[in-house]
N, C-alpha and C positions, 0 to 999 in steps of 0.2 A: 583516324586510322593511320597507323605507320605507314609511311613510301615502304615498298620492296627496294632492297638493292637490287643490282643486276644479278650480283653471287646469289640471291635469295631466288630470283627469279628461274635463274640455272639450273639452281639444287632441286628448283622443284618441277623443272621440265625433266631432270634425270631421274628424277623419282618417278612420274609419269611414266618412263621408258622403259623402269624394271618393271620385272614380276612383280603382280600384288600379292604383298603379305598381308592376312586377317587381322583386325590391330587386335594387341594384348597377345599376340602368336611369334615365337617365334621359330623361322625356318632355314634348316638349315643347305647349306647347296648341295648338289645332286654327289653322286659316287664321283670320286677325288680320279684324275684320268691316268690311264698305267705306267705314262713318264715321270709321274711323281710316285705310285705309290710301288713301282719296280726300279726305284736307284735304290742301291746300295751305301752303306751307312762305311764311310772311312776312317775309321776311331784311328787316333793318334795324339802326340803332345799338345796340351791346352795352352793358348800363347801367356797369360795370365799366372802368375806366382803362386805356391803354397804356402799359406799362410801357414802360422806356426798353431799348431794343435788340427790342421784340416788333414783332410786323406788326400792324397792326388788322385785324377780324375783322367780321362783321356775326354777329348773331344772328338767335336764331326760336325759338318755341315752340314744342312737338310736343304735342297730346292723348294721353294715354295711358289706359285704362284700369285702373282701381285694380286689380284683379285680374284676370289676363291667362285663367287658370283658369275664371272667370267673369264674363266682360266685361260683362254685362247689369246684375250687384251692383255696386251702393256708386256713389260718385262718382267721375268721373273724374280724374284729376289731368293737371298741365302739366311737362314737361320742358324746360330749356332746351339750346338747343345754340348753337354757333358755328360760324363757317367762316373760313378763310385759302383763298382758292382758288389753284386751281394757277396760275403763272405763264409756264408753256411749255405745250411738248406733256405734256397730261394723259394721263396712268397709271390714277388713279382716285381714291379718298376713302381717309385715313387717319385711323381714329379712334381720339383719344388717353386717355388716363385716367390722372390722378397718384396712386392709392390709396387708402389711407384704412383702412377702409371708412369714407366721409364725406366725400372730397374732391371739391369742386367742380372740375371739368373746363374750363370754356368759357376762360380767360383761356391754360390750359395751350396753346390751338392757336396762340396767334398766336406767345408766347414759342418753344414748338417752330421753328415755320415761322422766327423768327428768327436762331434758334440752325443750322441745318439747312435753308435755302436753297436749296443743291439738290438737295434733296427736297423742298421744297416747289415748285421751277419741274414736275415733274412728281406731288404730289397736291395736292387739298385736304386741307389739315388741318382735320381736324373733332375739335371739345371739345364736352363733356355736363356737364351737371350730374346726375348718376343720382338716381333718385328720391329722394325723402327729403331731398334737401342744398339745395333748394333755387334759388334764382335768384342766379348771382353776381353781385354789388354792389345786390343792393337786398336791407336788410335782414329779419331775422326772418321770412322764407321757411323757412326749413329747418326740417323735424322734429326738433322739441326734446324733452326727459322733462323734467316739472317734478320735482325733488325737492323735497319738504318740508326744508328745513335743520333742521329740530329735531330728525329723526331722523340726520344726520349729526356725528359726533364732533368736538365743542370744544378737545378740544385738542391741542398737539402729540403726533406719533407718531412711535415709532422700530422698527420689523419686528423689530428685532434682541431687543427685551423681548420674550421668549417667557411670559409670565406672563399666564394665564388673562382676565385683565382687557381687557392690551394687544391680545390675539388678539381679542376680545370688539368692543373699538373699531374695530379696523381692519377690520373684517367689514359696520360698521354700513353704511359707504360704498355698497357693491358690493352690498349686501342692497337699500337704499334705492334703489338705479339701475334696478335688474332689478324691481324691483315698479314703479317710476316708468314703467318703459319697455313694459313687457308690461300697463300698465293704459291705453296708447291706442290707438284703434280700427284706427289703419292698420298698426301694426309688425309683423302678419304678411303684408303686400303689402309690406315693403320689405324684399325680400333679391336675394341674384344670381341667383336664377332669375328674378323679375319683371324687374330691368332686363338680362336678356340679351334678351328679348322687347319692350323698349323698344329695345334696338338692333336689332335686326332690323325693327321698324317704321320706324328710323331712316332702313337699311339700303334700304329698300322708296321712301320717300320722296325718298332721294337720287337715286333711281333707278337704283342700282347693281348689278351683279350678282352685285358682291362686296365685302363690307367688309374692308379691310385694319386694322389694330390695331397698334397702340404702347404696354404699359400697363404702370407701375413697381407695385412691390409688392404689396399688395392688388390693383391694376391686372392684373398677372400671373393671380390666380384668376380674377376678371373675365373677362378674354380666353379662358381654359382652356374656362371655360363658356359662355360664348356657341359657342365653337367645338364644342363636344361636342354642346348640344342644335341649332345651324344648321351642321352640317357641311358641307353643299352650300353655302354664304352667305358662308362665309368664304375670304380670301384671305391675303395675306401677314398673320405673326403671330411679333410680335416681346416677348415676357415679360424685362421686365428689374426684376434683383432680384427676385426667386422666390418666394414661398411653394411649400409641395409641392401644387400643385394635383391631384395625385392622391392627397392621402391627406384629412385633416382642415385645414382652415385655423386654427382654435383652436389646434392645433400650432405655427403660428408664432409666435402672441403664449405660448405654454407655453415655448420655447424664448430667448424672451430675456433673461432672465437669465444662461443660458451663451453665446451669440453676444455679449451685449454686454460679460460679462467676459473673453473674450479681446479683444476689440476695446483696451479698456482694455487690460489688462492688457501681451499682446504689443507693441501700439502707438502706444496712445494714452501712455501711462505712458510709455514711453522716449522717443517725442518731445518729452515735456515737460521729461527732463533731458535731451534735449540744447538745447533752446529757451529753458529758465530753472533751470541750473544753480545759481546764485545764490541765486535764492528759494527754490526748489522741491525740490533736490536733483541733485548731478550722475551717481545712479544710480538707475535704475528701481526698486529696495528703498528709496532715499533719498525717492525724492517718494511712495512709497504710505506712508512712515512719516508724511509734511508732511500727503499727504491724510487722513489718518485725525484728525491733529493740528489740523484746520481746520475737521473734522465738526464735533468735542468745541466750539473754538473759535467756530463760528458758531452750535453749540445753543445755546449761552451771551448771546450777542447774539439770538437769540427763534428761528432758524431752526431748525423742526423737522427732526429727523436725516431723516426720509424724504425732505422735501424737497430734501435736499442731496444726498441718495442719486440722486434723480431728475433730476438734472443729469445725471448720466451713464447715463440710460435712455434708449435711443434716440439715442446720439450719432451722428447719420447723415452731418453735415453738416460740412464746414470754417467755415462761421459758427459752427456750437455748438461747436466746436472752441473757435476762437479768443473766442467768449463766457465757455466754463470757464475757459479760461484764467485770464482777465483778472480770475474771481470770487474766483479760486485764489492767484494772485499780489497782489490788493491784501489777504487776509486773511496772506497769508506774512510782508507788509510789516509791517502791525501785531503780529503774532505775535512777529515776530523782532525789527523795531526797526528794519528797514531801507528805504531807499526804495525804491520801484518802480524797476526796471531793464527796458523792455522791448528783444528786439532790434530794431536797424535794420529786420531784413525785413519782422517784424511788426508795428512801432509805431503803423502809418498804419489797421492793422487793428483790432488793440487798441484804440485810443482812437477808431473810430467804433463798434466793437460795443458800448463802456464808456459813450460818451453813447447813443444809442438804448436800451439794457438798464435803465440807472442813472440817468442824468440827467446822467453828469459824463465829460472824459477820463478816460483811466488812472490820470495821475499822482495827480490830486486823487480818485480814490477810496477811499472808507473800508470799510471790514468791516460797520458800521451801512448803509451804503449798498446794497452786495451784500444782505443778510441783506435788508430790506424790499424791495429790486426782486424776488429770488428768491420771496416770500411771496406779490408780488402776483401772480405767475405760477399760483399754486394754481391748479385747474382750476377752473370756476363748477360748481359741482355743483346747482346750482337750476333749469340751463338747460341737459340734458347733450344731447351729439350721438345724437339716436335713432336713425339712420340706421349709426351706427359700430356700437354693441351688438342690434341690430336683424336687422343682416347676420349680425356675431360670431358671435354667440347663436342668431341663427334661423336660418342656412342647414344646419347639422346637427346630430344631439341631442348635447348637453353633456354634461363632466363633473358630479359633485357636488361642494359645497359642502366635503364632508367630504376629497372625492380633490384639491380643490386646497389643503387644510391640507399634508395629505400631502406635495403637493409643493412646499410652501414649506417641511416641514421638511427635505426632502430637499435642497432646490436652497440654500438656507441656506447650509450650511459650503461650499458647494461653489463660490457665483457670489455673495457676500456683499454686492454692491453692489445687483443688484437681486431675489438670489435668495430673500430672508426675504417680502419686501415683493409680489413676485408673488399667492403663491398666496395670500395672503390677502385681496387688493382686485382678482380678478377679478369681475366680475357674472356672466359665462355660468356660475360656481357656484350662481347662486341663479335661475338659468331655468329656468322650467318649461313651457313652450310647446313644443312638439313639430314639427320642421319640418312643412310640409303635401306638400313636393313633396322629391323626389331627385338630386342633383347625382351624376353620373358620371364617368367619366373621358374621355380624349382617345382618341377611335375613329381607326386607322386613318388612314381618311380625312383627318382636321383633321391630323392629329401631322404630315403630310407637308407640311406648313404652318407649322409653328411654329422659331420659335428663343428661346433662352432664351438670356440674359446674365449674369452672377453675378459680384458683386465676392467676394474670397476672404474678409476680414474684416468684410464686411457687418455692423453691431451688429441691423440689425431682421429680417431676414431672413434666417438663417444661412444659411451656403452648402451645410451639410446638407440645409436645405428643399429646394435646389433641384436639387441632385446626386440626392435619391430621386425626384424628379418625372421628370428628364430621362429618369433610367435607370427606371422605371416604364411611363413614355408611350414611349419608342424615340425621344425626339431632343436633336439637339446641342447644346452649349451652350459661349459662349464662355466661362470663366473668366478674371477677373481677378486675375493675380497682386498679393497686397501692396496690394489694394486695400480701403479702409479704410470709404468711405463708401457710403452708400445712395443707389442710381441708379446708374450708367454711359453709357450710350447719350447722345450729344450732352448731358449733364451734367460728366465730368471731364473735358474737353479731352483724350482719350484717341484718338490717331491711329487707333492697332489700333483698338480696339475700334469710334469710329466708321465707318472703312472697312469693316471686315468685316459691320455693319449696313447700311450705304450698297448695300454689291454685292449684299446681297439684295434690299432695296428697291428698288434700280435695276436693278438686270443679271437677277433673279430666279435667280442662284447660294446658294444656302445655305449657307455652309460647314457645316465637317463640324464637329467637336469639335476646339478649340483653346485654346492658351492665349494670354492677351495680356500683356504686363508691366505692370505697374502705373508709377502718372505719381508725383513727385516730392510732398510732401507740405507744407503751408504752412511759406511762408521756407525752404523748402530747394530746392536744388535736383539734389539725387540719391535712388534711391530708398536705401533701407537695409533691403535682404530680411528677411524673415521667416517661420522654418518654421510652417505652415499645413499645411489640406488640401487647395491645390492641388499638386501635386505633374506633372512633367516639362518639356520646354521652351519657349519664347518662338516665340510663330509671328511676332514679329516686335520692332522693338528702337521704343518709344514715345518721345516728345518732347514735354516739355511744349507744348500747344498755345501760338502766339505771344500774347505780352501786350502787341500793338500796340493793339486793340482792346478798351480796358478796358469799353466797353459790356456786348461781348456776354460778359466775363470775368465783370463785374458781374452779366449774366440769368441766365449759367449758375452760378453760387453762390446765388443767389436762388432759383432756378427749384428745384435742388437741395435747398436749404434747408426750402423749401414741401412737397415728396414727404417729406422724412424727419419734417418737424414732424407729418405726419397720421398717422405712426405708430410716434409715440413711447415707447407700449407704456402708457400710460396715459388 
């Protein structure tokens, strides 16, 4: 039998001390008390910048009570939110969410509302900052984990060393996180049950009588719960890019290792020989032979193998796309002796992602250049996101320490880019805090409400998570075929799929379960199928949306880019 810790032993005399919840139920706290739900809402300037093609927004503060459970305890805390109001005849309030767990919300409404126009002539778009993450654009707001650095590992690491030692190191990380993070006073008021009760206060304050929802990834579970415990409250509810919100969210981040190695594999890797036959290889066995040959190559220049490995964790986005690329191809050059060659289609890409990343265009960058840009990218682990592992970790009890060995020995041979490296630098291995409250599933009720979207090659949220959800809960989901990135919905210029989001929004039609085709992939312009697990046909024929409009071409890779960076699986 495991010893308890003391924190174990804690967790569970404060569970003892709550109210018993019926397990498989989840309940929500009593009526919210009149100091919250009679302030007054102060809209004014959002401290945070206009991106270029977004709407500007006002902001405001919400009080929230630190624990919704026992509103009378502790301090209360402040939530930020924002508004794009509606521009026509109003509909009602649409509240958005980019993921995470940890991503700040409030900039997400105005870029929506920009991207999505008309939908926003009939809602407001409403962004959150959810607990914990703080106030966007003013700094060192956010719930941070101080680690001690002395107890994290000095030197380079490669997953792949399975020798007692290397396992020993790479543990130290995700050991030092989970004690860092479960030793400050708030991180068991900041998971998805506390801020689905912050939306509904939001919910109250808007004066609505129904919150409508828009939420990618983590956003997806988000959404699931707030509609489970306010089922009367909710309205239109749209989940893009899935977790299984009916089963464990831990699950999603356990799963990518295999979602992100076919993503690679089936199409990341064949796009690149057909993109950079030259450097890289003109067959999909030819460039995994280059990649493995650039691993060795860039250890050698100081970058550790993990690090290089995590380039390709999380690849959600056509930025990180064409980022790898360009890190790929300026070490091919030196490797082989040859100059940089990029195509026509992508060189204008290439050589902005090469200076923002490196310092330098394409042509003039070096292997030494890649290798230190990549290194400063290391996570800051002095200052972690409490908020991200907070949620992870707290909203349902965790594996061990010992079951995520396991499944890095298992995922290992299987998904080798990030399958070694997973289970050993998880933290929810090393939690010991006990959730205090129950997250359920989608009653009835809410499920009549929801739609769910699903690109097919998703690398962060496999399209398994979301296929067991849909068919779990009883509803539909659009699938996209051949589609490779994280987001969908008013992110890939995607006709299908925007429309058939639109008619629900607007017409309040649901489709039923469909497929969409997927859009054409950077510098090309045709798709090139791929057997996946979506499987029948095209409920309609897609077009890459027009590139009249390089602004909003600009938001939506941008905006995209933001959703997949917040859960890059690290």
């Amino acid at each position: 039998m495991k010893k308890k810790s003391a924190g174990r032993v804690l967790a569970a005399a404060v569970l003892l001390a709550l109210p018993a919840v019926p397990a498989g139920t989840a309940a929500a706290a009593g009526p919210a008390p009149d100091r919250y739900t009679g302030q007054q809402l102060a809209w004014g300037a959002c401290p945070f910048p206009v991106t270029t093609g977004a709407k500007p927004a006002e902001c405001a503060l919400v009080t929230v009570p630190r624990d919704w459970a026992n509103p009378d305890a502790g301090v209360d805390l402040s939530v930020s939110i924002s508004r794009v109001a509606a521009t026509g005849e109003r509909t009602g309030a649409l509240l958005v969410n980019p993921g995470g767990p940890g991503g700040q919300g409030s900039s997400l409404a105005g870029a929506l509302a920009g991207l999505e126009p008309g939908v926003n002539e009939r809602y407001d778009f409403i962004g959150m900052d959810p607990r914990g993450t703080g106030h966007e654009g003013v700094p060192d707001t956010a719930f941070a984990c101080r680690v001690p650095t002395g107890r994290l590992p000095q030197g380079p690491l490669d997953a792949r060393d399975r020798s007692a030692a290397s396992i020993a190191e790479h543990r130290k990380t995700p050991r030092a996180v989970a004690e860092a993070c479960q030793s400050d006073a708030i991180t068991p008021f900041v998971t998805t049950w506390q801020t689905a009760h912050d939306m509904e206060l939001i919910r109250t304050l808007l004066g609505e009588r129904k919150l409508n929802y828009l939420g990618y990834s983590y956003g997806t579970w988000l959404g699931a719960k707030y509609a489970s415990l306010f089922p009367g409250s909710v309205g239109k509810v749209v989940l893009d890019s899935s977790v299984d919100f009916e089963g464990r969210l831990q699950a999603d981040f356990e799963a990518f290792p295999k979602s992100g190695q076919r993503q690679t594999d089936d199409v990341f890797v064949p796009w690149l020989s057909r993109q950079f036959p030259a450097q890289l290889g003109a067959s999909p066995a030819e460039v995994k032979q280059k990649i493995e040959r650039l691993r060795a190559y860039y250890a050698g220049l100081g970058l550790a193998p993990d690090q290089f490995d995590a380039l390709f964790a999380g690849n959600g986005s056509e930025i990180r796309w064409i980022l790898i690329a360009a890190a790929l191809v300026a070490g091919a050059g030196e490797l082989d002796g040859k100059p940089v060659q990029a195509p026509a289609a992508l060189a204008e890409q290439l050589d902005t992602s090469s200076a923002a990343a490196f310092g330098k265009p394409l042509a003039r960058l070096t292997g030494a250049d890649v290798a230190a840009g990549l290194a400063a990218t290391e996570p800051d682990y002095s200052k972690v996101s409490g908020t991200r592992y907070a949620v992870a970790c707290g909203d349902q009890p965790t594996k061990s320490a010992d079951w995520y060995k396991r499944l890095s020995d298992r995922q290992g041979p299987q998904y080798p880019i990030y399958g070694w490296a997973y289970g050993l630098t998880e933290p929810c291995g090393f939690w010991t805090d006990a959730p205090r409250q129950v997250l359920a599933g989608l009653p009835a009720e809410a499920a009549g409400h929801v739609l769910v979207v699903q690109g097919e090659f998703d690398p962060q949220t496999g399209y398994e998570q979301a296929r067991s959800a849909v068919r779990a809960a009883g509803v539909p989901m659009v699938s996209v075929d051949d589609a490779a990135f994280h987001g969908q919905y008013a992110l890939g210029g995607n006709p299908c799929v925007d429309g058939m989001v639109n008619v629900f929004l607007l017409a309040n039609s649901r489709p039923g379960p469909a497929t969409c085709p997927g859009v054409p992939l950077p510098g090309e312009d045709s798709v090139f199928p791929v057997a996946g697990p979506v499987t029948g046909g095209h409920a309609a024929t897609a077009a890459v949306a027009g590139a009249a409009d390089t602004r909003t071409s600009a938001l939506r890779a941008a905006v995209r880019r933001s959703i997949s960076d917040l859960n890059d699986g690290r």
